[in-house]
PQR file of N, CA, C, O and H, with PARSE charges and radii, in Angstrom:
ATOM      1  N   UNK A   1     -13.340  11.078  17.064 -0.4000 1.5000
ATOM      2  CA  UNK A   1     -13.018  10.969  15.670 -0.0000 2.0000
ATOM      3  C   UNK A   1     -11.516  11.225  15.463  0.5500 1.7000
ATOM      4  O   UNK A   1     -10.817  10.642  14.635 -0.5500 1.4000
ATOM      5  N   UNK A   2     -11.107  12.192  16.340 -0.4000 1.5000
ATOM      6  CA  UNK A   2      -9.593  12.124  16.058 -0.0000 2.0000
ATOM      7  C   UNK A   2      -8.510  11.105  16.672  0.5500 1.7000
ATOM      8  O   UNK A   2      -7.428  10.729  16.222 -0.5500 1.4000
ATOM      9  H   UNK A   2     -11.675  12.666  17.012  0.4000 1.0000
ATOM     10  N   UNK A   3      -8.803  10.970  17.185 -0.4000 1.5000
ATOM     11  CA  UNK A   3      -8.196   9.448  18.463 -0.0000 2.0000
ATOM     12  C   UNK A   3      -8.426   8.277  17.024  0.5500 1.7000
ATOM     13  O   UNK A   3      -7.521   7.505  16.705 -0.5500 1.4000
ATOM     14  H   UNK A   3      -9.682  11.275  17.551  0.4000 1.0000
ATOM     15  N   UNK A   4      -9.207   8.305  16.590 -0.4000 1.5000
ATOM     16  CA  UNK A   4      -9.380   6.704  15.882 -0.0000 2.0000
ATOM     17  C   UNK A   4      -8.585   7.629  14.547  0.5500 1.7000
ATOM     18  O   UNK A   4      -7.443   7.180  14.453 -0.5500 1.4000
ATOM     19  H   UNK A   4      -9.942   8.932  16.849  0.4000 1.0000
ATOM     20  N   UNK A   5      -8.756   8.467  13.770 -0.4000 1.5000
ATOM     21  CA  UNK A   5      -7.875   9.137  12.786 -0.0000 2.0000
ATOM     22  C   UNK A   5      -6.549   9.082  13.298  0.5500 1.7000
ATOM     23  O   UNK A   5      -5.788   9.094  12.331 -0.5500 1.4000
ATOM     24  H   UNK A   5      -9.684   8.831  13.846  0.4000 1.0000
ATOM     25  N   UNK A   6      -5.762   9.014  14.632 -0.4000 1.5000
ATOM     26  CA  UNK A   6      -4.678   8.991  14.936 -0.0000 2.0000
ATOM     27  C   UNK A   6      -3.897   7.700  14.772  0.5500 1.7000
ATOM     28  O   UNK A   6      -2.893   7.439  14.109 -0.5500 1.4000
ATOM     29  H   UNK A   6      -6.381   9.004  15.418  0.4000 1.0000
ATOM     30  N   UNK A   7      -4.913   6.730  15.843 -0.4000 1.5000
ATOM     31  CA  UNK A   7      -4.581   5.337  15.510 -0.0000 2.0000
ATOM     32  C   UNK A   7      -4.655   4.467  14.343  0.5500 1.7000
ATOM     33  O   UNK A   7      -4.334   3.281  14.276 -0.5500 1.4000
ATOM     34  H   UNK A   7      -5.728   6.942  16.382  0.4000 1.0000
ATOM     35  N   UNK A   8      -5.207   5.362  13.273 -0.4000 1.5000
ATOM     36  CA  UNK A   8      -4.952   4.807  11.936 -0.0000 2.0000
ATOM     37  C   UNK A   8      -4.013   5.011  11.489  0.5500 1.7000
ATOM     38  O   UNK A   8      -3.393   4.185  10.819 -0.5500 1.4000
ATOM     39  H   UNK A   8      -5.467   6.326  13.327  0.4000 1.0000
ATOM     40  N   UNK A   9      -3.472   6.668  11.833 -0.4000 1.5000
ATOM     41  CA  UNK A   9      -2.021   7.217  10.816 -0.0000 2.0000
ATOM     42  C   UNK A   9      -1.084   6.250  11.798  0.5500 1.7000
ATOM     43  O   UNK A   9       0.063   6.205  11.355 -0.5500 1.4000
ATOM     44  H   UNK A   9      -3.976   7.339  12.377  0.4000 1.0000
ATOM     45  N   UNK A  10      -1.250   5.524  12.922 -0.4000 1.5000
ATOM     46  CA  UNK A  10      -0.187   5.038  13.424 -0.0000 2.0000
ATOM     47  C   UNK A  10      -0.139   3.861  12.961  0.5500 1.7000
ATOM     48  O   UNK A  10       0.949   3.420  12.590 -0.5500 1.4000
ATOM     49  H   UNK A  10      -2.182   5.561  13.281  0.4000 1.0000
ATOM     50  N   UNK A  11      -1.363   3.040  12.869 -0.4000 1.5000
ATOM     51  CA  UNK A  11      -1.435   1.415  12.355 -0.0000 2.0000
ATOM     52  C   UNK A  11      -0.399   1.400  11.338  0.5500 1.7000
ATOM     53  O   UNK A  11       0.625   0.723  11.432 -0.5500 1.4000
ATOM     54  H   UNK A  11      -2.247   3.398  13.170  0.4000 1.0000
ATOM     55  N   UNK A  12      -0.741   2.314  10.170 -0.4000 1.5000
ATOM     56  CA  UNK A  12      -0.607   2.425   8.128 -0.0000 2.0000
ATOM     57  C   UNK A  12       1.089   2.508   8.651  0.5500 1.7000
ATOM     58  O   UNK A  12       1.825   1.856   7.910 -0.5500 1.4000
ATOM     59  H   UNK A  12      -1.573   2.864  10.093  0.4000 1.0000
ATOM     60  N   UNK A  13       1.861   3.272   9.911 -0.4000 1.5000
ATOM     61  CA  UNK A  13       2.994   3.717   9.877 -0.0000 2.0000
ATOM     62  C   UNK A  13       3.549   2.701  10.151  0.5500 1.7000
ATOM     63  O   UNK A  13       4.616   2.532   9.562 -0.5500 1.4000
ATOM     64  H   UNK A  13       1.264   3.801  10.514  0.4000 1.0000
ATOM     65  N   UNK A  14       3.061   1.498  11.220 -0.4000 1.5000
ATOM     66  CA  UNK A  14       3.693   0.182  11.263 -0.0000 2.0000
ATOM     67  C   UNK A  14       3.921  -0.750  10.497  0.5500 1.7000
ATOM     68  O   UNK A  14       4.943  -1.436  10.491 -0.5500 1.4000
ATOM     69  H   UNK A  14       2.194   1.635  11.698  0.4000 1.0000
ATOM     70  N   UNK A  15       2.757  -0.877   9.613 -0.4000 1.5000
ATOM     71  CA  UNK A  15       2.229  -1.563   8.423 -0.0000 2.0000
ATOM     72  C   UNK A  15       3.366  -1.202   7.545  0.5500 1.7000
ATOM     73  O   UNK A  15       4.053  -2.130   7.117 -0.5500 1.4000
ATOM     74  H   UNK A  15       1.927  -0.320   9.618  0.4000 1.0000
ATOM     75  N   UNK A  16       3.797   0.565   7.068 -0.4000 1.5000
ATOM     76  CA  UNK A  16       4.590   0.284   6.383 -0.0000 2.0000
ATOM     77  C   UNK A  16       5.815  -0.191   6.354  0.5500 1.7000
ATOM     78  O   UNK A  16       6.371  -0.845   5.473 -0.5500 1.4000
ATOM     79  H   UNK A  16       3.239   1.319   7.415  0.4000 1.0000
ATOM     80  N   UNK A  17       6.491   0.452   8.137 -0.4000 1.5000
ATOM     81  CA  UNK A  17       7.987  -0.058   8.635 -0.0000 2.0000
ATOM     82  C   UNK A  17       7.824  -1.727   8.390  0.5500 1.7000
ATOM     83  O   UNK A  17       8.780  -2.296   7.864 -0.5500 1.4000
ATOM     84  H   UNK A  17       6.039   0.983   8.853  0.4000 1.0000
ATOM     85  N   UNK A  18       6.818  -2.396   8.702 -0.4000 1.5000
ATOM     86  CA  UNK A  18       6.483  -3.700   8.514 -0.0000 2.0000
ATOM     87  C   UNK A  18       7.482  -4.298   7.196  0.5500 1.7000
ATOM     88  O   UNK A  18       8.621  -4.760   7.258 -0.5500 1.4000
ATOM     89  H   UNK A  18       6.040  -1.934   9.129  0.4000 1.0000
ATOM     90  N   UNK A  19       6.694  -4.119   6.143 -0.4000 1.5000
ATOM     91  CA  UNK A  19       6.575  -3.801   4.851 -0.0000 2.0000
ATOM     92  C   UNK A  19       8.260  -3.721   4.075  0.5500 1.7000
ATOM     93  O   UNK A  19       8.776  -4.492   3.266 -0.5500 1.4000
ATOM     94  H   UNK A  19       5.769  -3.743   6.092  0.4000 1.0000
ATOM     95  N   UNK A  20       8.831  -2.385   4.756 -0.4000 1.5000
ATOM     96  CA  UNK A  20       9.698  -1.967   4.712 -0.0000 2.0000
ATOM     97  C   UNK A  20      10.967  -3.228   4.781  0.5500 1.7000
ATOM     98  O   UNK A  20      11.484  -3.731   3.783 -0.5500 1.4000
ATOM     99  H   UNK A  20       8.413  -1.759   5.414  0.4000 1.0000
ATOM    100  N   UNK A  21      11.221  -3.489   5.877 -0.4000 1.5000
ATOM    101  CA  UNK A  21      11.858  -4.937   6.668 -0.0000 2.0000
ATOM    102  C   UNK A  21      11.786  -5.681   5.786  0.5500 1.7000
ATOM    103  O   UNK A  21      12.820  -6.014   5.207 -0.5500 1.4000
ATOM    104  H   UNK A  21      10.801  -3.080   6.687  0.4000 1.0000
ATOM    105  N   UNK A  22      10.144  -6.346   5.272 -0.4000 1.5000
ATOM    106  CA  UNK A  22      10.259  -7.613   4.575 -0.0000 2.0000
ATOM    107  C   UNK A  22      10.268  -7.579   3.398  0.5500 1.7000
ATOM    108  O   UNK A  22      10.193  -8.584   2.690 -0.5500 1.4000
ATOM    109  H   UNK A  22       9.304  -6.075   5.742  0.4000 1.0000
ATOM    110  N   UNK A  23      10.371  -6.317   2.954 -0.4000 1.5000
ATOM    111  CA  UNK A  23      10.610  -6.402   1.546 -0.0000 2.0000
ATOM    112  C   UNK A  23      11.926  -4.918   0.911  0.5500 1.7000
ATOM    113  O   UNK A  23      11.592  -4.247  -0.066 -0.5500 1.4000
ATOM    114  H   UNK A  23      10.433  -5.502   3.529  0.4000 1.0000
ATOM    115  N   UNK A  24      12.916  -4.714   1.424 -0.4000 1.5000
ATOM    116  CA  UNK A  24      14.049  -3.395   1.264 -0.0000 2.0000
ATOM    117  C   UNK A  24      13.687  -3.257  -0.151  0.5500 1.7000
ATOM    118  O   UNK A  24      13.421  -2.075  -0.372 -0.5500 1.4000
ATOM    119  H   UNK A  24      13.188  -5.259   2.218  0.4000 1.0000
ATOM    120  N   UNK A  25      13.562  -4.029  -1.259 -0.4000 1.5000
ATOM    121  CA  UNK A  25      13.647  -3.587  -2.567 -0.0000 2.0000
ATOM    122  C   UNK A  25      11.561  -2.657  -3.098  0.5500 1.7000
ATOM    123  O   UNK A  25      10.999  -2.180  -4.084 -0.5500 1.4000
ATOM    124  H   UNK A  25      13.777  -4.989  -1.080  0.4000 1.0000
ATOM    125  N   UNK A  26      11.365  -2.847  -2.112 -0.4000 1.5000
ATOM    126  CA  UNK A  26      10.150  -2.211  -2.837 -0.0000 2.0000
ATOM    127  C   UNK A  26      10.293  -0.632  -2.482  0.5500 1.7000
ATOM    128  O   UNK A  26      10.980  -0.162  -1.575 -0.5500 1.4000
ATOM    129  H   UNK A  26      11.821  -3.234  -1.311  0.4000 1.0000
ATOM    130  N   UNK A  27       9.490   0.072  -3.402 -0.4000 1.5000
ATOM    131  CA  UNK A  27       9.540   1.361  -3.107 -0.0000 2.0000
ATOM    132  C   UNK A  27       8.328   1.943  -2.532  0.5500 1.7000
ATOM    133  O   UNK A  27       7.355   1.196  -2.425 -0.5500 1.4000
ATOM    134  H   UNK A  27       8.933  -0.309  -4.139  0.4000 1.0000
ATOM    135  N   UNK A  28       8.224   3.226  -2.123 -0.4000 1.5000
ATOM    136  CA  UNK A  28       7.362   3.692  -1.675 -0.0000 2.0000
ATOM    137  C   UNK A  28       5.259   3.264  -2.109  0.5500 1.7000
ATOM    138  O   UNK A  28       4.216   3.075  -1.484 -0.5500 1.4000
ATOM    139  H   UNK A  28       9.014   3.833  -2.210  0.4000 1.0000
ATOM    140  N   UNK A  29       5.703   3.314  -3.415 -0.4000 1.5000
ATOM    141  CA  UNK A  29       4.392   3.236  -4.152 -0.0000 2.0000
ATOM    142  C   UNK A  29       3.820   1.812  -3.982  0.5500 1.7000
ATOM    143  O   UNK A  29       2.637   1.475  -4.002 -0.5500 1.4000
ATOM    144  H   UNK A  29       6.551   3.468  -3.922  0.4000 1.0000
ATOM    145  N   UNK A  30       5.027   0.979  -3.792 -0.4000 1.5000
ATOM    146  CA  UNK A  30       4.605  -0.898  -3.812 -0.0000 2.0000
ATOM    147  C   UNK A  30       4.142  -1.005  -2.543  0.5500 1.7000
ATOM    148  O   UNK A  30       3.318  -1.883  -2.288 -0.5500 1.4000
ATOM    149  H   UNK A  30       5.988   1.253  -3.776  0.4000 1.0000
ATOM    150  N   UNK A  31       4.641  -0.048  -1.458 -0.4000 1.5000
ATOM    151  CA  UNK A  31       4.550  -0.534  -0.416 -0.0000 2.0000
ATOM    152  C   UNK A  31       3.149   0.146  -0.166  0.5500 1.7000
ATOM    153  O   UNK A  31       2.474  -0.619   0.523 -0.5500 1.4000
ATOM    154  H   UNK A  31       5.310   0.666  -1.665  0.4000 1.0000
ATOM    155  N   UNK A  32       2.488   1.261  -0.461 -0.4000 1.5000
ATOM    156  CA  UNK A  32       1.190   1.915  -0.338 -0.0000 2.0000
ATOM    157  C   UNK A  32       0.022   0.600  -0.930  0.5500 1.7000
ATOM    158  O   UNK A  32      -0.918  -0.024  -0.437 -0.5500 1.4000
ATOM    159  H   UNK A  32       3.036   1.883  -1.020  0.4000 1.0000
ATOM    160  N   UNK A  33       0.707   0.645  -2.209 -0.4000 1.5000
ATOM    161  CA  UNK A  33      -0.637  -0.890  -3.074 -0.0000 2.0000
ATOM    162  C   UNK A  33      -0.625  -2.117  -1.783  0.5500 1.7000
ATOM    163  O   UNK A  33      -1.639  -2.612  -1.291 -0.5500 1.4000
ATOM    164  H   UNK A  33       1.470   1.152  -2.610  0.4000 1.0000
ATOM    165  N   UNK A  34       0.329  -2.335  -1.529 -0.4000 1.5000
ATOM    166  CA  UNK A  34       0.075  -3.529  -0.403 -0.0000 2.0000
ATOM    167  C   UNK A  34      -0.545  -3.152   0.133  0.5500 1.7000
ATOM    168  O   UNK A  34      -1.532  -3.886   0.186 -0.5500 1.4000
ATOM    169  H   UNK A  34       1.153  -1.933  -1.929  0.4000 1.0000
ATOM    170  N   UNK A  35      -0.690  -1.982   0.906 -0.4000 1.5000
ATOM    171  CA  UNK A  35      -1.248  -1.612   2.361 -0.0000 2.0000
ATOM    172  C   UNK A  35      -2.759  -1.342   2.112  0.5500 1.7000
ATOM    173  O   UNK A  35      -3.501  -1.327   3.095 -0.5500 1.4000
ATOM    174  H   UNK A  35       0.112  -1.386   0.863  0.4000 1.0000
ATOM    175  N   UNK A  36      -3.355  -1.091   0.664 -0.4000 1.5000
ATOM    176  CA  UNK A  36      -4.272  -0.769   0.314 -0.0000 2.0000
ATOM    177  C   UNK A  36      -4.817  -2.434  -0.298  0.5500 1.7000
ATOM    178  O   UNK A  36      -5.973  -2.433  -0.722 -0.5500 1.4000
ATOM    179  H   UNK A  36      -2.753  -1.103  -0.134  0.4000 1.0000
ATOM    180  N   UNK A  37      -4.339  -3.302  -0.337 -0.4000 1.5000
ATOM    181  CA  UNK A  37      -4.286  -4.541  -0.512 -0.0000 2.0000
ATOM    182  C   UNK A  37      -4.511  -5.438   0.713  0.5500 1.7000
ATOM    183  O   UNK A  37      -5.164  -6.477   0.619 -0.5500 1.4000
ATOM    184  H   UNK A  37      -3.400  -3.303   0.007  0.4000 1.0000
ATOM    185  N   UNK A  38      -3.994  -5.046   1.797 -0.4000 1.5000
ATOM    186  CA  UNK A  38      -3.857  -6.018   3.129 -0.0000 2.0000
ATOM    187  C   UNK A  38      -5.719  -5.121   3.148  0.5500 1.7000
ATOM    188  O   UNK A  38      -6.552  -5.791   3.757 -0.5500 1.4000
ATOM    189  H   UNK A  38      -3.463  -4.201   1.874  0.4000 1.0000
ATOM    190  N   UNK A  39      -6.149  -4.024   2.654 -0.4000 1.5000
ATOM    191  CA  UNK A  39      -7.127  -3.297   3.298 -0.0000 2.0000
ATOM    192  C   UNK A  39      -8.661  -4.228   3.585  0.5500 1.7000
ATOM    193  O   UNK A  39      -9.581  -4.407   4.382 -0.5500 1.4000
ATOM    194  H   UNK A  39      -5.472  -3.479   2.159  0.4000 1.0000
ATOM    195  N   UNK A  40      -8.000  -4.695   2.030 -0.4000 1.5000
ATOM    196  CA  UNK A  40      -9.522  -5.834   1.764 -0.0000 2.0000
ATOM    197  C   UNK A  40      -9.830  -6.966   2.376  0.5500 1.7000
ATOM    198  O   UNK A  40     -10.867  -7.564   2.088 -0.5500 1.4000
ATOM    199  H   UNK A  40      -7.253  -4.549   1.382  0.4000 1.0000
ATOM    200  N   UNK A  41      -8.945  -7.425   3.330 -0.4000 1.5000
ATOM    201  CA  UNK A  41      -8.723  -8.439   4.388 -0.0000 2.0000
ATOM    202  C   UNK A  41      -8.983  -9.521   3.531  0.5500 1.7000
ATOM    203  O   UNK A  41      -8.145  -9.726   2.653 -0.5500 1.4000
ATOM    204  H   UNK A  41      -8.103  -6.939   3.564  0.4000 1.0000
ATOM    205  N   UNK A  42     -10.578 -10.717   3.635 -0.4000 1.5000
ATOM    206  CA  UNK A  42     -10.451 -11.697   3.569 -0.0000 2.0000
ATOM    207  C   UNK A  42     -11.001 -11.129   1.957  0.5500 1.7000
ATOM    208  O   UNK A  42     -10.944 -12.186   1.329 -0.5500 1.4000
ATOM    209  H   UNK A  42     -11.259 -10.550   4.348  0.4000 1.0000
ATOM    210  N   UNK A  43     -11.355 -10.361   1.240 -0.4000 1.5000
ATOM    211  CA  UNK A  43     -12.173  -9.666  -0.196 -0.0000 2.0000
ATOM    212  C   UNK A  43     -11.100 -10.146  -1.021  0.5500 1.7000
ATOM    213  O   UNK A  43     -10.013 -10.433  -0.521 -0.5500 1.4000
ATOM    214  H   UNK A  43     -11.401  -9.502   1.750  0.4000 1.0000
ATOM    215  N   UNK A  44     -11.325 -10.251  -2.225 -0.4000 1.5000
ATOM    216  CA  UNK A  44     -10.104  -9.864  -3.434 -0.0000 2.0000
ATOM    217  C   UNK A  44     -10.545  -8.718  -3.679  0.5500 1.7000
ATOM    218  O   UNK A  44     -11.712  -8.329  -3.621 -0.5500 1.4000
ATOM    219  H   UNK A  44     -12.209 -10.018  -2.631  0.4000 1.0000
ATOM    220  N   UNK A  45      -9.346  -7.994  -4.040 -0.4000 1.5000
ATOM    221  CA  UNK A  45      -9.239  -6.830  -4.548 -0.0000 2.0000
ATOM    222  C   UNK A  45      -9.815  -6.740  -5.771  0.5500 1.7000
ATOM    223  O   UNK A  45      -9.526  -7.504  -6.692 -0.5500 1.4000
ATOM    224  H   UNK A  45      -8.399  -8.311  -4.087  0.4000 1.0000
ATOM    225  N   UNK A  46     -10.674  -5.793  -5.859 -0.4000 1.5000
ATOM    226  CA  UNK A  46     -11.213  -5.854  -7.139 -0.0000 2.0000
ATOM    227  C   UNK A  46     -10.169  -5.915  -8.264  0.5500 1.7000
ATOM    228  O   UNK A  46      -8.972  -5.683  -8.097 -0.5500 1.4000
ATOM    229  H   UNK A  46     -10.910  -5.173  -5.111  0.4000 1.0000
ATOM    230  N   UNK A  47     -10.922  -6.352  -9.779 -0.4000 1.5000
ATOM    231  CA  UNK A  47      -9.646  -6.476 -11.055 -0.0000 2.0000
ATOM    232  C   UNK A  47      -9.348  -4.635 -11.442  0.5500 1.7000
ATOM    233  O   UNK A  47      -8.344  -4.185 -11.993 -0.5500 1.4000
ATOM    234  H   UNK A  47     -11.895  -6.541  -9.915  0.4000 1.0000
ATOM    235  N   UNK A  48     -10.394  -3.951 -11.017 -0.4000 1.5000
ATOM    236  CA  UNK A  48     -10.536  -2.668 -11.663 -0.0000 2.0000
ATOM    237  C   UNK A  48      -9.029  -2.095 -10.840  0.5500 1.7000
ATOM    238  O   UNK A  48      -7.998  -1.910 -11.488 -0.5500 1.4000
ATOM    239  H   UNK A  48     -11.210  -4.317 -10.568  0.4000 1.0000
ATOM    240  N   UNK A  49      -9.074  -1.963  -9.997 -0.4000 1.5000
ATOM    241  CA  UNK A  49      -7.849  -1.334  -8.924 -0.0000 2.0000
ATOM    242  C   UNK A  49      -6.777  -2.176  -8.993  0.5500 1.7000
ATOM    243  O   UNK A  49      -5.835  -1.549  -9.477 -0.5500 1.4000
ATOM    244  H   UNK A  49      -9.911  -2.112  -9.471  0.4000 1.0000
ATOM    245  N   UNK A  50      -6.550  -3.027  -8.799 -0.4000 1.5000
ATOM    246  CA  UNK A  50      -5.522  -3.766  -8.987 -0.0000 2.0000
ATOM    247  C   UNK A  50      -4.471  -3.001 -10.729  0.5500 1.7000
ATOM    248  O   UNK A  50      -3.299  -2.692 -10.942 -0.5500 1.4000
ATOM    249  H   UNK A  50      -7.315  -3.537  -8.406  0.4000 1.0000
ATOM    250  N   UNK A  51      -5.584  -3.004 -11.450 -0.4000 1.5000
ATOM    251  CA  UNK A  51      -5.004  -2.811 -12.830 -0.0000 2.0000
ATOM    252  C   UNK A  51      -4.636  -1.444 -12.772  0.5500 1.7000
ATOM    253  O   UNK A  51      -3.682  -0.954 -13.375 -0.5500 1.4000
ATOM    254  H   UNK A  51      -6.537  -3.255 -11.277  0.4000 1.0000
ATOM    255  N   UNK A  52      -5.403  -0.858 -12.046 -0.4000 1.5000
ATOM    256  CA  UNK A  52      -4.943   1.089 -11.690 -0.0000 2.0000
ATOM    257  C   UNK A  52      -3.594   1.150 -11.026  0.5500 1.7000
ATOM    258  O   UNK A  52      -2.822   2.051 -11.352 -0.5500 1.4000
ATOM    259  H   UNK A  52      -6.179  -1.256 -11.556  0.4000 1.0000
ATOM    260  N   UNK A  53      -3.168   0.051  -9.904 -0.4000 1.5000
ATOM    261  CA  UNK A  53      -2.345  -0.316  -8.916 -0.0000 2.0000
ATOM    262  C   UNK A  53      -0.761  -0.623 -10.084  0.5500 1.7000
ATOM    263  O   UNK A  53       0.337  -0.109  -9.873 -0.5500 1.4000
ATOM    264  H   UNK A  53      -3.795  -0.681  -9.638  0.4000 1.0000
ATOM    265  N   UNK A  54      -1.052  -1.466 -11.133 -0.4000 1.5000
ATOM    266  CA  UNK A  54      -0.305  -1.672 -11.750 -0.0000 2.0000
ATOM    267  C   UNK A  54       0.551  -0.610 -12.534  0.5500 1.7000
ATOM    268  O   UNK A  54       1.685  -0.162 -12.368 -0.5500 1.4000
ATOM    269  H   UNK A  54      -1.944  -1.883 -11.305  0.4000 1.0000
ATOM    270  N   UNK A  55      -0.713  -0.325 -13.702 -0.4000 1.5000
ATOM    271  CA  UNK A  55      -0.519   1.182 -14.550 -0.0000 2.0000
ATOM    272  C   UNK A  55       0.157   2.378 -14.135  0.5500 1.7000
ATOM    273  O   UNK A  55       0.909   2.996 -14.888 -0.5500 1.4000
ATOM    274  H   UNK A  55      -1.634  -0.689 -13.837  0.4000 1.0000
ATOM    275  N   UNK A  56      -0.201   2.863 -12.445 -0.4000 1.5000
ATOM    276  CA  UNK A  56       0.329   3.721 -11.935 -0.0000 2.0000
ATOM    277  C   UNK A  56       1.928   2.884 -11.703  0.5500 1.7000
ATOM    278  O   UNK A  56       2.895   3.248 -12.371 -0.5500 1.4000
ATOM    279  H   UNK A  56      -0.812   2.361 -11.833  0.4000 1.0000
ATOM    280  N   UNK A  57       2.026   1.891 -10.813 -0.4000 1.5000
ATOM    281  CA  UNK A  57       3.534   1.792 -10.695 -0.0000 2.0000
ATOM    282  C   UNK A  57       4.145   1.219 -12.502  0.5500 1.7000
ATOM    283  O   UNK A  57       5.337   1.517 -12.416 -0.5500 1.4000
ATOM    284  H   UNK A  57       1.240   1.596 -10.270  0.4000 1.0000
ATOM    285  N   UNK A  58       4.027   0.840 -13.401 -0.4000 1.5000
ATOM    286  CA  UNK A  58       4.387   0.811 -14.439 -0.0000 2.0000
ATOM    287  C   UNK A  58       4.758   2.662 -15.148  0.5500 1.7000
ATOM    288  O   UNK A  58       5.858   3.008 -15.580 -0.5500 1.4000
ATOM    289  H   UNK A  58       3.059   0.599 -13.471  0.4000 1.0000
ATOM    290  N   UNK A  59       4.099   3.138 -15.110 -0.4000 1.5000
ATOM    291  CA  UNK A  59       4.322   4.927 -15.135 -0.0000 2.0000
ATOM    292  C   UNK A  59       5.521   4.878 -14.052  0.5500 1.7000
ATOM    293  O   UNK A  59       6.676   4.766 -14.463 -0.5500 1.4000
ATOM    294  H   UNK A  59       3.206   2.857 -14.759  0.4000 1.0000
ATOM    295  N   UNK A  60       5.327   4.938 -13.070 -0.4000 1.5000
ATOM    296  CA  UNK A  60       5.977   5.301 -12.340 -0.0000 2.0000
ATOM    297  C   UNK A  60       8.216   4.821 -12.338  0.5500 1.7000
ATOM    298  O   UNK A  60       9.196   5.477 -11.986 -0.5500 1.4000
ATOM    299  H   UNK A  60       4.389   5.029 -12.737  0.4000 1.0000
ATOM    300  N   UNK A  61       8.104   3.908 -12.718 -0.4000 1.5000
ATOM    301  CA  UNK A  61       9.398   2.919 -13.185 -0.0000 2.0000
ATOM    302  C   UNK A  61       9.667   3.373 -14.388  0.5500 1.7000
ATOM    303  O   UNK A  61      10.818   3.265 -14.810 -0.5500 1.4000
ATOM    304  H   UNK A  61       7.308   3.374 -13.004  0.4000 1.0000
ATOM    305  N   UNK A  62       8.509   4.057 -15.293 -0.4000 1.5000
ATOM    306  CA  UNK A  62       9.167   4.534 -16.571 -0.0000 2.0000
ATOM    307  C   UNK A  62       9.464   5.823 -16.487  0.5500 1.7000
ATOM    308  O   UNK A  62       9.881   6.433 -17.472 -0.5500 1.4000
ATOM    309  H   UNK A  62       7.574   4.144 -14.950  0.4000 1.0000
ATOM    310  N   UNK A  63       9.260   6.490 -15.115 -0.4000 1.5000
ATOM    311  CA  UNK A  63       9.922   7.613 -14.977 -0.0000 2.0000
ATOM    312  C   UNK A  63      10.848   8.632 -14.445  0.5500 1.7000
ATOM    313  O   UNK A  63      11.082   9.840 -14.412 -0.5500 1.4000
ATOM    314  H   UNK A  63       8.922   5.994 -14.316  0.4000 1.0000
ATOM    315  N   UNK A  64      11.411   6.974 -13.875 -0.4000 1.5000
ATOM    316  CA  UNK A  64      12.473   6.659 -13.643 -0.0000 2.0000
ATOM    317  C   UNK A  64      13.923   6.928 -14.413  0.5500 1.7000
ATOM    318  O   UNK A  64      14.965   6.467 -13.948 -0.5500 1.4000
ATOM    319  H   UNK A  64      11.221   5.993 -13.902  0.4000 1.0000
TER
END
């Protein structure tokens, strides 16, 4: 259980340097919604989360 908990915190860490590279202007929070976005593979993301995904980074830019 910890071996596969490891190789996850390592996947999410590539995923984000990934992330990072192809997109410099996103911030931390854009780059988490993607990663929680790539999660659903071939699924759409539900409308419910997506709109949570939004709201939170909309808060987040206004508090700025």
């Amino acid at each position: 259980m910890l071996l596969a908990a490891s190789i996850t915190e390592i996947d999410r860490d590539i995923r984000k340097q990934k992330l990072r590279l192809e997109h410099p202007e996103w911030g931390e929070l854009e780059i988490k919604h993607q990663i929680i976005r790539e999660s659903f593979r071939n699924e759409p993301v539900p409308q419910w989360l997506e709109k949570q995904m939004a709201e939170r980074l909309e808060r987040e830019r206004a508090s700025r």
